[in-house]
TORDOFI-417119 format. One record per atom (N, C-alpha, C): residue in one letter; x, y, z; residue number from 1. Coordinates in steps of 0.1 Angstrom, whole numbers, plus 5000, padded with zeros to 4 digits. Each point is the difference from the previous one (the first is absolute). Layout:
BEGIN
<aa:A; u:X; v:Y; w:Z; i:NUM>
...
//
This chain:
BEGIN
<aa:X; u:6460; v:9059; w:3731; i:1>
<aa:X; u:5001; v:4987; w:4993; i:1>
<aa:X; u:4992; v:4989; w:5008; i:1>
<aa:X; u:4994; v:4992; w:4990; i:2>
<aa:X; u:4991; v:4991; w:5009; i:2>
<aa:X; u:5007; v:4985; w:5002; i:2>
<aa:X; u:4993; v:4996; w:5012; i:3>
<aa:X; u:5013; v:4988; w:5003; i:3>
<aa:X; u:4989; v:4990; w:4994; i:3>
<aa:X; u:5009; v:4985; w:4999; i:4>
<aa:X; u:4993; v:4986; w:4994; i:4>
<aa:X; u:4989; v:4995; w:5011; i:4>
<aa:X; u:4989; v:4996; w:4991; i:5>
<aa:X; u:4989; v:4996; w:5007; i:5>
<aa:X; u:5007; v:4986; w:5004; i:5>
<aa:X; u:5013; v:4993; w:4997; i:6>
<aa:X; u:5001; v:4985; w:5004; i:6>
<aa:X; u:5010; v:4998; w:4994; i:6>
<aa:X; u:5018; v:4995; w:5002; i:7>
<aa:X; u:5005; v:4998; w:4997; i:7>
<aa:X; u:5004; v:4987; w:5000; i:7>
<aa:X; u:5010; v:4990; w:4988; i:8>
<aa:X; u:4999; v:4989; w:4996; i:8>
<aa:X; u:5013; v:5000; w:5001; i:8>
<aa:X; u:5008; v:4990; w:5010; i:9>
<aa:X; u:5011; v:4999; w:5000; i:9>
<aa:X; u:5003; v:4993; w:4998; i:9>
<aa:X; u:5003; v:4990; w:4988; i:10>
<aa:X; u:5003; v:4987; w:4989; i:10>
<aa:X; u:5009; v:4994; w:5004; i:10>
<aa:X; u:5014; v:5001; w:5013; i:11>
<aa:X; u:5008; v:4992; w:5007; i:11>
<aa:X; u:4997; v:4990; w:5006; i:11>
<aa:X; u:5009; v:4990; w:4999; i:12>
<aa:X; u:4999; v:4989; w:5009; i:12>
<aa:X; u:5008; v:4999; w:5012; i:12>
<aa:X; u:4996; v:5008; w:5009; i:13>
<aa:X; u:5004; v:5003; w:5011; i:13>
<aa:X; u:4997; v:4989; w:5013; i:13>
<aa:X; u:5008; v:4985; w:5000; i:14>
<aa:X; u:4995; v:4992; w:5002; i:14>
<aa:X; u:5010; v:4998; w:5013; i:14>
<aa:X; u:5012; v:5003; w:4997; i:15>
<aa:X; u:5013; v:4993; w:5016; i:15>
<aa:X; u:5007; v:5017; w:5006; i:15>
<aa:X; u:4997; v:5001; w:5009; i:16>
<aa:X; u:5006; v:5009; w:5012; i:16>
<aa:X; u:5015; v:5005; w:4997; i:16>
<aa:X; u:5006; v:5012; w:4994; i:17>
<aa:X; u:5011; v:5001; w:5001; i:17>
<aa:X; u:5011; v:5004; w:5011; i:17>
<aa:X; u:5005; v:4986; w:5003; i:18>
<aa:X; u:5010; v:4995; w:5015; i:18>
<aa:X; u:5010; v:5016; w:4999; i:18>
<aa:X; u:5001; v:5002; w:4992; i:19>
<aa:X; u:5014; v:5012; w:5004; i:19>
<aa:X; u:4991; v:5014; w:5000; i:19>
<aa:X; u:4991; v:5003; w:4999; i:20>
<aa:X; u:4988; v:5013; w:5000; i:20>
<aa:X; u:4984; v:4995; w:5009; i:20>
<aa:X; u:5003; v:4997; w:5012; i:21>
<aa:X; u:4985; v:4992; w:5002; i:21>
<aa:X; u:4989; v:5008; w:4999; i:21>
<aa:X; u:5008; v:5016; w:5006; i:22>
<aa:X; u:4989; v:5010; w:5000; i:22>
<aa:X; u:4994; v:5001; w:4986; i:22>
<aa:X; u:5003; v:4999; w:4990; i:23>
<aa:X; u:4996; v:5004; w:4986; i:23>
<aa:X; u:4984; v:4997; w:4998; i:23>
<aa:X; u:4996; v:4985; w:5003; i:24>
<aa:X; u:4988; v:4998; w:5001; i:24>
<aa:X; u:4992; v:5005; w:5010; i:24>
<aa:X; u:5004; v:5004; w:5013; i:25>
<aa:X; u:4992; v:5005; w:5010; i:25>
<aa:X; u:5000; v:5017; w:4991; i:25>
<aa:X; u:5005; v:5004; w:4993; i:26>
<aa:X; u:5001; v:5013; w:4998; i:26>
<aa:X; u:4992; v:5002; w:4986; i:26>
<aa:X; u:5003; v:4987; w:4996; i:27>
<aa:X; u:4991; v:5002; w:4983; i:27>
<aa:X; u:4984; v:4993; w:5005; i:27>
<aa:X; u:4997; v:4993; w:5009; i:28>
<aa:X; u:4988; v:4998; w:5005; i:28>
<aa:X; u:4991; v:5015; w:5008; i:28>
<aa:X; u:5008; v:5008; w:5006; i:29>
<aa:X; u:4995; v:5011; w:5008; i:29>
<aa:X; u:4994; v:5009; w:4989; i:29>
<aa:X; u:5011; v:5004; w:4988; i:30>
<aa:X; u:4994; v:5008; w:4986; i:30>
<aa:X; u:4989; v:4994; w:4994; i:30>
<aa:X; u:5001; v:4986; w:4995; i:31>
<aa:X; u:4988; v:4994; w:4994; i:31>
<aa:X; u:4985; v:5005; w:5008; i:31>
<aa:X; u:5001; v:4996; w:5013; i:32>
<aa:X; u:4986; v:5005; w:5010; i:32>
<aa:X; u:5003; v:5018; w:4999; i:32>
<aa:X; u:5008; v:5007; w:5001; i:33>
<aa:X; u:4994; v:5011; w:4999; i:33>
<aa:X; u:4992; v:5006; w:4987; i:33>
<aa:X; u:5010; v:4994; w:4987; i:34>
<aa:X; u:4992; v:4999; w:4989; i:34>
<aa:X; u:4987; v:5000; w:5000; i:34>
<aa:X; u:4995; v:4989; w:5004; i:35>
<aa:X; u:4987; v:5001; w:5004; i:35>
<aa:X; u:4995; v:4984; w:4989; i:35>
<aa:X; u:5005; v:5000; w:4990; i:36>
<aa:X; u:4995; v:4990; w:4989; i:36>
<aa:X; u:5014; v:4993; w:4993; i:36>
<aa:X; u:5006; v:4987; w:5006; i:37>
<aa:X; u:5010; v:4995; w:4992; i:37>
<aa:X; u:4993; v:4984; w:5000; i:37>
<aa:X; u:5008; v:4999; w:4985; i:38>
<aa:X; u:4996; v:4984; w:4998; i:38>
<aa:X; u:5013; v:4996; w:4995; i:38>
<aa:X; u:5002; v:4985; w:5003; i:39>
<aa:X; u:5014; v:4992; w:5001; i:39>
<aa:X; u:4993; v:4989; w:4991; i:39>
<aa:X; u:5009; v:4995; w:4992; i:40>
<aa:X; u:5001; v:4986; w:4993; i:40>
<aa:X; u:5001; v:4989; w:5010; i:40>
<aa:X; u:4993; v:4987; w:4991; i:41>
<aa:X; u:5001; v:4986; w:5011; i:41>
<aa:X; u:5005; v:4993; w:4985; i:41>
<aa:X; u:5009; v:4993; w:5005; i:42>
<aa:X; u:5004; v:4992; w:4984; i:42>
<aa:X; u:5001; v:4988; w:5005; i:42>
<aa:X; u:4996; v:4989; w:4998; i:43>
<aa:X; u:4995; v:4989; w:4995; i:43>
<aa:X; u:5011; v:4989; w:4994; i:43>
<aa:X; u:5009; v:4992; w:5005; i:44>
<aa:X; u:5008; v:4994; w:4997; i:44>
<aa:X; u:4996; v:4986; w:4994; i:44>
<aa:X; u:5002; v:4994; w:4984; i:45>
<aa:X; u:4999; v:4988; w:4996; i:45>
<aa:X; u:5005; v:4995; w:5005; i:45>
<aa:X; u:5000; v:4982; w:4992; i:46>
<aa:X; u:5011; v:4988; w:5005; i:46>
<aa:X; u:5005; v:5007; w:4986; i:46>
<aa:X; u:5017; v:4995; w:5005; i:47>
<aa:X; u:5009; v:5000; w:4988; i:47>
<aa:X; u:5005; v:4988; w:5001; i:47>
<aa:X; u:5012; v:5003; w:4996; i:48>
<aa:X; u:5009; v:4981; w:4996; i:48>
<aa:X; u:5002; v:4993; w:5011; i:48>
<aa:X; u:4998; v:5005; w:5011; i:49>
<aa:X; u:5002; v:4996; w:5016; i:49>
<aa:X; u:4986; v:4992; w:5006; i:49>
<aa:X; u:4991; v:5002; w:4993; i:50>
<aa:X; u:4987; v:4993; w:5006; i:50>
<aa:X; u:4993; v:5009; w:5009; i:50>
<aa:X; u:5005; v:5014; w:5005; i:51>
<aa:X; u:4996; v:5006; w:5010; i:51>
<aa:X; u:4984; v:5001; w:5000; i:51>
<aa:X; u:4990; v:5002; w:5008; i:52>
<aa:X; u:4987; v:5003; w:4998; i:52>
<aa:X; u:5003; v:5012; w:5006; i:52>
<aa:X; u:4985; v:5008; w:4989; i:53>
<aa:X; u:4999; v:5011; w:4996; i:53>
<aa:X; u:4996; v:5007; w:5016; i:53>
<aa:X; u:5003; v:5015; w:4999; i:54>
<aa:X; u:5004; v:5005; w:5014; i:54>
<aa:X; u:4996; v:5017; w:4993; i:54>
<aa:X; u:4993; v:5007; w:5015; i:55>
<aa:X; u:5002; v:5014; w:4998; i:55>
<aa:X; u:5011; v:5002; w:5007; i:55>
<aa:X; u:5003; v:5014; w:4995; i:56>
<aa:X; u:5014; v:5008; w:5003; i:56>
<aa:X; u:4988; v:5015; w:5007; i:56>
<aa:X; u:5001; v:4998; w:5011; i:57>
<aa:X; u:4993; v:5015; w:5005; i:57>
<aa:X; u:5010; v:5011; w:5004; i:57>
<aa:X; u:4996; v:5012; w:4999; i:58>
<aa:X; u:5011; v:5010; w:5008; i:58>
<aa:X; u:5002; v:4998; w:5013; i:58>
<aa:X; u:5007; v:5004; w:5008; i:59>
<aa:X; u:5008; v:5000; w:5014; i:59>
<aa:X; u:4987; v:5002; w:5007; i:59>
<aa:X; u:4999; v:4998; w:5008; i:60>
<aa:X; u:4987; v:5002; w:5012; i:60>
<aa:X; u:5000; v:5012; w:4999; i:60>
<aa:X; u:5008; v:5010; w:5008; i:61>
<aa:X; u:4997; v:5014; w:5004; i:61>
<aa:X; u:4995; v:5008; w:4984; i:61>
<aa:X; u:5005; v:4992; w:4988; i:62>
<aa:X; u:4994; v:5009; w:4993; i:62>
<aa:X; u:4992; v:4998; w:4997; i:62>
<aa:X; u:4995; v:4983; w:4995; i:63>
<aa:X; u:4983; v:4996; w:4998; i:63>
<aa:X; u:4993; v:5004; w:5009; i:63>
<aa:X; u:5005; v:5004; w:5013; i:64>
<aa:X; u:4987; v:5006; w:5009; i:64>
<aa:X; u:4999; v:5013; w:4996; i:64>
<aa:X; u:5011; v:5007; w:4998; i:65>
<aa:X; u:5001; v:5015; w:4994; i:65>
<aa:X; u:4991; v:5002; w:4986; i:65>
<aa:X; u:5000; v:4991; w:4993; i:66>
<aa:X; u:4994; v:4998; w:4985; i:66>
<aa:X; u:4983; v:5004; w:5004; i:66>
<aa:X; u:4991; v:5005; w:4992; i:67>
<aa:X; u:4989; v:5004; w:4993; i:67>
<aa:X; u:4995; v:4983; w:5001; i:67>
<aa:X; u:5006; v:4996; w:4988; i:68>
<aa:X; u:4998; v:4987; w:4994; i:68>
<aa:X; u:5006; v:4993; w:4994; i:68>
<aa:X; u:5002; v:4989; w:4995; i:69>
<aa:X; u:5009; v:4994; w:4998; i:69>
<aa:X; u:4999; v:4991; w:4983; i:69>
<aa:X; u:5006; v:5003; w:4990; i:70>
<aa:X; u:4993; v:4993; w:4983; i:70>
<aa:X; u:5009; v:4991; w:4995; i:70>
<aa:X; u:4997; v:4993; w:4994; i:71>
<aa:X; u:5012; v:4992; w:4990; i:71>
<aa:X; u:4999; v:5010; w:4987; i:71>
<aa:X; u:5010; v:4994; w:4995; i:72>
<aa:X; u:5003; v:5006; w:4984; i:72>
<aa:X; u:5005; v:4988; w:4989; i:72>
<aa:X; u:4996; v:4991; w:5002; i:73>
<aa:X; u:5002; v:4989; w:4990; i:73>
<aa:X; u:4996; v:5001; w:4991; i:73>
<aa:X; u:5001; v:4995; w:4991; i:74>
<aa:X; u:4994; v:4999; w:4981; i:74>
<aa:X; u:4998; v:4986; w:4994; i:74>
<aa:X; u:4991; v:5001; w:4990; i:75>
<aa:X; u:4993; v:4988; w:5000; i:75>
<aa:X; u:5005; v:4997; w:4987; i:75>
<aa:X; u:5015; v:4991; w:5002; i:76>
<aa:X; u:5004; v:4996; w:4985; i:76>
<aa:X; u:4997; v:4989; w:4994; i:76>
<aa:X; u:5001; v:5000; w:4988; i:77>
<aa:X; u:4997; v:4986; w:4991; i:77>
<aa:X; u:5012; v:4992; w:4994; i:77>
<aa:X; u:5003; v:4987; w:4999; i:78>
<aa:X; u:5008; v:4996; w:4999; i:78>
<aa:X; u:5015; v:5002; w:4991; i:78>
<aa:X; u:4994; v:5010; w:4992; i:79>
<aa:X; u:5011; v:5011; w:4991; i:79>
<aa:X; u:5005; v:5007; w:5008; i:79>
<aa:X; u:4999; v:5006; w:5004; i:80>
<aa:X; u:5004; v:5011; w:5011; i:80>
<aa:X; u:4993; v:5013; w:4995; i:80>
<aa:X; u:4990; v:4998; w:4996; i:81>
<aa:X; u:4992; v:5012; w:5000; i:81>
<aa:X; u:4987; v:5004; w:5008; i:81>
<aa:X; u:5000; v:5012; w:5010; i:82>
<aa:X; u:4992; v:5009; w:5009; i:82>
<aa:X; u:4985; v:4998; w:4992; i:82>
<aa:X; u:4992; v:4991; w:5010; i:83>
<aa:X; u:4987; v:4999; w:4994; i:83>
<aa:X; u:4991; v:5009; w:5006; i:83>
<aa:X; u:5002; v:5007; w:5015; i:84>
<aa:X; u:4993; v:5009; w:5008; i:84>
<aa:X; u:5006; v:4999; w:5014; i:84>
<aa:X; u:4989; v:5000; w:5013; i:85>
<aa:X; u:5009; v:5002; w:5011; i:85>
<aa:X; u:4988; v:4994; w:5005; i:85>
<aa:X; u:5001; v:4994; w:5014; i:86>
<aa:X; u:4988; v:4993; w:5004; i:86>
<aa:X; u:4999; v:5011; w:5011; i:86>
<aa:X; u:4983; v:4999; w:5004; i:87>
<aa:X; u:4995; v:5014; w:5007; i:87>
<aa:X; u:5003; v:4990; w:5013; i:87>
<aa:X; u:4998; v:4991; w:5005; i:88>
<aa:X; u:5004; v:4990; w:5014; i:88>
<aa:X; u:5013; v:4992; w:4996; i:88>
<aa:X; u:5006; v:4997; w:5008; i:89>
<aa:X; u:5010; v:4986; w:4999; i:89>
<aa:X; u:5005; v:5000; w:5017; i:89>
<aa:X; u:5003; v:4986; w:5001; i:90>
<aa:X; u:5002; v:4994; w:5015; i:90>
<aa:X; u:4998; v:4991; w:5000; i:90>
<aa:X; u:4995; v:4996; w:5015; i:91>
<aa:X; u:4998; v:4982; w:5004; i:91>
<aa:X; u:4990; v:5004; w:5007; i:91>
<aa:X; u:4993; v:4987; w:5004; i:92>
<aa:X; u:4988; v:4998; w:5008; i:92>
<aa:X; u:5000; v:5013; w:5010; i:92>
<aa:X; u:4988; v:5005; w:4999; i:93>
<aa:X; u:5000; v:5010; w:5014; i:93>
<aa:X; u:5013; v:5011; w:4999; i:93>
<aa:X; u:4999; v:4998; w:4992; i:94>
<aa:X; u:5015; v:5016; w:5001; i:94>
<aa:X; u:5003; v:5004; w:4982; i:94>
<aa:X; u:4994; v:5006; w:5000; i:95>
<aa:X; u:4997; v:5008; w:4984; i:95>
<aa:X; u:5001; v:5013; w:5000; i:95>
<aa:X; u:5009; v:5010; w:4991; i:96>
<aa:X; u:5007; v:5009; w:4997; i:96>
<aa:X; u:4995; v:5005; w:4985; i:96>
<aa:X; u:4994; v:5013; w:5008; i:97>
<aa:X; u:4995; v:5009; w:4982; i:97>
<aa:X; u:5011; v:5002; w:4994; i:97>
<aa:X; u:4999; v:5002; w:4989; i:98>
<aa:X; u:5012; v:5003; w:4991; i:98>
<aa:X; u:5004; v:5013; w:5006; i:98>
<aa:X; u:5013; v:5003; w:4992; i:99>
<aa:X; u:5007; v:5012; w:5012; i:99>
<aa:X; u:4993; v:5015; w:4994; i:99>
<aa:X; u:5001; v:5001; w:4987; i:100>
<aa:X; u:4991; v:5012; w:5001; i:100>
<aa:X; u:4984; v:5001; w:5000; i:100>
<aa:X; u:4994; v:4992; w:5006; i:101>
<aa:X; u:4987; v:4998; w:5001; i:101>
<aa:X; u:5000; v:5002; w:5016; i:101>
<aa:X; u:5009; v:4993; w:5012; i:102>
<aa:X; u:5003; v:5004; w:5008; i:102>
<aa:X; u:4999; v:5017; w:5004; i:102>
<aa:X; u:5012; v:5003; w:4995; i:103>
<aa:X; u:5000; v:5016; w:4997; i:103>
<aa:X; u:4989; v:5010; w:4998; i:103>
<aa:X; u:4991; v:4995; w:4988; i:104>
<aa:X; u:4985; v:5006; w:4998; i:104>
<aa:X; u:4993; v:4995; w:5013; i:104>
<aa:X; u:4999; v:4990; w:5002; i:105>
<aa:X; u:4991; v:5001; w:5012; i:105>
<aa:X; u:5005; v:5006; w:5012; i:105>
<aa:X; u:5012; v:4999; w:5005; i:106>
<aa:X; u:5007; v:5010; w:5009; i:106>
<aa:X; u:4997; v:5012; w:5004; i:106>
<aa:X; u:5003; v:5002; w:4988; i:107>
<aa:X; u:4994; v:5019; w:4993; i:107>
<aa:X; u:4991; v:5004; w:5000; i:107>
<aa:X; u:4990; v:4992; w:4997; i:108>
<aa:X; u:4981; v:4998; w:5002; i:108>
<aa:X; u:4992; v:5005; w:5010; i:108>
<aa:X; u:5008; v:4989; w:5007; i:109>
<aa:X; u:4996; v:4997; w:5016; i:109>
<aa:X; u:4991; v:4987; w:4996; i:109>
<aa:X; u:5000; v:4993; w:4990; i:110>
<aa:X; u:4989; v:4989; w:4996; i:110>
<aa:X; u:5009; v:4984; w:5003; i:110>
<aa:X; u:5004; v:5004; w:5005; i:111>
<aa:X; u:5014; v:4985; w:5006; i:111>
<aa:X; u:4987; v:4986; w:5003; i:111>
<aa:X; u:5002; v:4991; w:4994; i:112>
<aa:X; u:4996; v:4991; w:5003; i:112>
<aa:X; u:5002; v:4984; w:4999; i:112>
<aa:X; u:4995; v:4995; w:5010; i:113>
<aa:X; u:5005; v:4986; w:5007; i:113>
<aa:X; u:4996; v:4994; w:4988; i:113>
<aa:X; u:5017; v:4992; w:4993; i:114>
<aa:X; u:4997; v:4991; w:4986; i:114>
<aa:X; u:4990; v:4985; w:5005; i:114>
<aa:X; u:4996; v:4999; w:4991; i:115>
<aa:X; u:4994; v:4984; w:4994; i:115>
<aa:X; u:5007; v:4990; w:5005; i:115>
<aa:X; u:4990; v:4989; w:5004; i:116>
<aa:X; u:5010; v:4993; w:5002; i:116>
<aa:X; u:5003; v:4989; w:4989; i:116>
<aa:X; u:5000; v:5006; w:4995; i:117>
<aa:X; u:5005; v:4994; w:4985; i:117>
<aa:X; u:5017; v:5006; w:4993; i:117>
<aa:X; u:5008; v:4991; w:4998; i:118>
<aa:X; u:5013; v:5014; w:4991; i:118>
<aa:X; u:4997; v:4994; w:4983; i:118>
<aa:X; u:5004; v:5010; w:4992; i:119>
<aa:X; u:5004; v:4997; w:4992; i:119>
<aa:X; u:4985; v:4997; w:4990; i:119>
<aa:X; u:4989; v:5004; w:5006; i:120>
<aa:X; u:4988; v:5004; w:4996; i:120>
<aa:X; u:4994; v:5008; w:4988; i:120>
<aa:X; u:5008; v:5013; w:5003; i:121>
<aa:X; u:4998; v:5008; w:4984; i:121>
<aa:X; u:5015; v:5004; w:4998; i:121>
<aa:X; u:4998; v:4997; w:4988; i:122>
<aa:X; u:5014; v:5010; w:4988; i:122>
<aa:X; u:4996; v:5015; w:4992; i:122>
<aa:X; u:5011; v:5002; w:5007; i:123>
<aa:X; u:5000; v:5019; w:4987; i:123>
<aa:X; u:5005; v:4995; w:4992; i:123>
<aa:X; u:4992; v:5002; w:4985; i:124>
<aa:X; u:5012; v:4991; w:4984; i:124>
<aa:X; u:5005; v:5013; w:4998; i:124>
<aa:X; u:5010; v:4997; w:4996; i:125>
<aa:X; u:5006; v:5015; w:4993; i:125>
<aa:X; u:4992; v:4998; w:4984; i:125>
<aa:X; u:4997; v:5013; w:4997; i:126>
<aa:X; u:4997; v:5002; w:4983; i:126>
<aa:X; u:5008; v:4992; w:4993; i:126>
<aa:X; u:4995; v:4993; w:4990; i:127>
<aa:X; u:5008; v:4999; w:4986; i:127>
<aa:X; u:5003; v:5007; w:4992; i:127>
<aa:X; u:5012; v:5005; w:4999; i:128>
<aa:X; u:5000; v:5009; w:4989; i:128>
<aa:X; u:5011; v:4995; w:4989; i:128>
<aa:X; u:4996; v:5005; w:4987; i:129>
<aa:X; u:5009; v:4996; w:4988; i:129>
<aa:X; u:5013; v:5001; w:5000; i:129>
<aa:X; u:5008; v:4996; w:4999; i:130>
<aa:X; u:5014; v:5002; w:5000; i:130>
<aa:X; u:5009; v:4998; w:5014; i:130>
<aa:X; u:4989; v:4993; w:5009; i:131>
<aa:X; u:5004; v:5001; w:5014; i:131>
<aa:X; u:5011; v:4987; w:5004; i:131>
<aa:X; u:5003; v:4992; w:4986; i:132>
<aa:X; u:5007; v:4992; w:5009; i:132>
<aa:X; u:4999; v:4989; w:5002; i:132>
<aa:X; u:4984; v:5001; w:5003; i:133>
<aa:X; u:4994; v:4985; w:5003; i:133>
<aa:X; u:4995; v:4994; w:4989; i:133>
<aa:X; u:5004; v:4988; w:4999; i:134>
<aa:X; u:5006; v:4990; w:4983; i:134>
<aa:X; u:4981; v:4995; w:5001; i:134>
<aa:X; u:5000; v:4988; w:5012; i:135>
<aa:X; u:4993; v:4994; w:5000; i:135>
<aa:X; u:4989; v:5004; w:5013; i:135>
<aa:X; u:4987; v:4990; w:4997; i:136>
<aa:X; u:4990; v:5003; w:5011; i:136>
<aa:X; u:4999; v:5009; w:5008; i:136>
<aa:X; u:5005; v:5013; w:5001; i:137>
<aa:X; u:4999; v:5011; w:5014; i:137>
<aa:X; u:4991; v:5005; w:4998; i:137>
//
């Protein structure tokens, strides 16, 4: 059986678990033997609190353990309907491929240092008939 050229591990594996510390030293050791893991970075808004916007990264030992590191945000419109996914998002100097773009280039070996630009190009999702979308998508 053949193993994955690059696996995508879609958790937000962001605060150290106090009653299991080993867990991350032990889920960091598998990811490097793996050879190819990628971890989500999610991206915190302001909400009703006024907070300014913040990444959420994984634990050190595993972002070091990580391949690479992607967001997975979606690019909604004010319906609440999925307009595509943006291929960069971040802040100045610190920009994140989308997570499965991440992954492909992981996989690749084609990994490369983003733009410094975020939020630069959009993947639109297709329109399709009966999809939902009322207006402008």
């Amino acid at each position: 059986m053949d193993s994955p050229r690059c696996i995508g591990l879609d958790l937000i594996l962001d605060d150290a678990n106090s009653l299991y510390p080993q867990d991350d030293a032990l889920l960091a050791q598998r990811m490097t033997a793996a050879g190819c893991v990628v971890l989500p970075v999610a991206i915190q808004v302001p909400g009703n609190n006024e907070q300014l916007q913040s990444e959420v990264l994984p634990t050190r030992p595993l972002a070091d353990a990580a391949t690479a590191l992607g967001h997975s945000h979606l690019a909604i419109n004010s319906e609440d309907d999925i307009q595509g996914a943006y291929i960069l998002e971040g802040f100045p100097g610190r920009h994140w491929p989308q997570f499965s773009l991440a992954i492909h280039q992981a996989a690749s070996g084609t990994l490369k240092p983003p733009p410094s630009h975020a939020r630069a190009h959009i993947l639109r999702r297709p329109r399709a008939a009966g999809s939902g979308c009322m207006k402008n998508c």
